[in-house]
C-alpha positions, 0 to 999 in steps of 0.5 A: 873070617873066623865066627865064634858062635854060642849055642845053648837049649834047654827044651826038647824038640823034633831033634830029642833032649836039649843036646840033641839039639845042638848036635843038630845045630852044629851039623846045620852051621857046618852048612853055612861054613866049615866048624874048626872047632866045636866045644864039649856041652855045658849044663848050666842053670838058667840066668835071668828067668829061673823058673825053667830047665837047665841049659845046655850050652857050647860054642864053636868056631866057624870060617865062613865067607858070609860077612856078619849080617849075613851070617846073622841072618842064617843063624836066625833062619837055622834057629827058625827052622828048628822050631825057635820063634823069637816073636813068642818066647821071653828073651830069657825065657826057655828055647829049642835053640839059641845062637849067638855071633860073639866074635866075628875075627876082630871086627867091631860093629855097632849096627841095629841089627847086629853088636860085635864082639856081642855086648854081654859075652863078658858076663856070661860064664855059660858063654866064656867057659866052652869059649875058652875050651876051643878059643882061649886065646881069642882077643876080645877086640874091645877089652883087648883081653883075651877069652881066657882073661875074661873068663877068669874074671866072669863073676857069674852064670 
């Protein structure tokens, strides 16, 4: 199955500034699965939350054999491993790393621990953008447009 994956950071860390944690990221994803494709970063202003550091985001695609829960779950081991503890942070507040599953092929899933296609990437600029750089023409199972449509129509960070 083919996983398309946001990353975004805007703190330093172990691994050096905001991009040198997601060069790590996508080096430690490329261990739960082959990368196809990884997009180039984004700095993008913080949404939500303002009083922080700008952003650093991309997205990659990633072919992996795990179902979603249980790539889910990896992305939240590999976040924790890297220093991130989603128990301490606001949900929009600064981060080492962030890892979002946005698509996971046209699967739909509505389960408590886990929402396919992710229920804001239409919104988010900083997610469509690398998106629609290395996956364009995905289709958004729900909204039957594709990256690129929605991006296009994206209002907003």
């Amino acid at each position: 199955m083919i996983a398309a994956i946001a990353l975004g950071s805007n703190l330093t860390s172990q691994f050096g500034d905001p991009s040198a944690n997601l060069h790590e990221a996508v080096r430690r994803l490329g261990d739960i699965g082959t990368l196809t494709a990884v997009s180039s970063f984004y700095v993008t202003k913080p949404v939500g939350l303002l009083d922080q550091p700008d952003f650093v985001n991309a997205a990659v695609l990633l072919e992996t054999e795990l179902g979603p829960l249980e790539l889910l779950r990896g992305m939240l081991l590999l976040e924790h491993q890297m220093g991130r503890d989603r128990a301490k942070v606001a949900p929009k507040g600064p981060r080492i790393i962030d890892l979002d599953l946005l698509l996971y092929s046209d699967l739909m899933l509505n389960d408590p621990e886990l929402t396919l296609p992710h229920p804001a990437m239409h919104e988010r600029k900083f997610v469509l953008e690398p998106l629609a750089e290395i996956a364009g023409s995905l289709i958004h199972p729900g909204f039957k447009k594709t990256v690129s449509e929605l991006l296009a129509f994206c209002p907003h960070g």
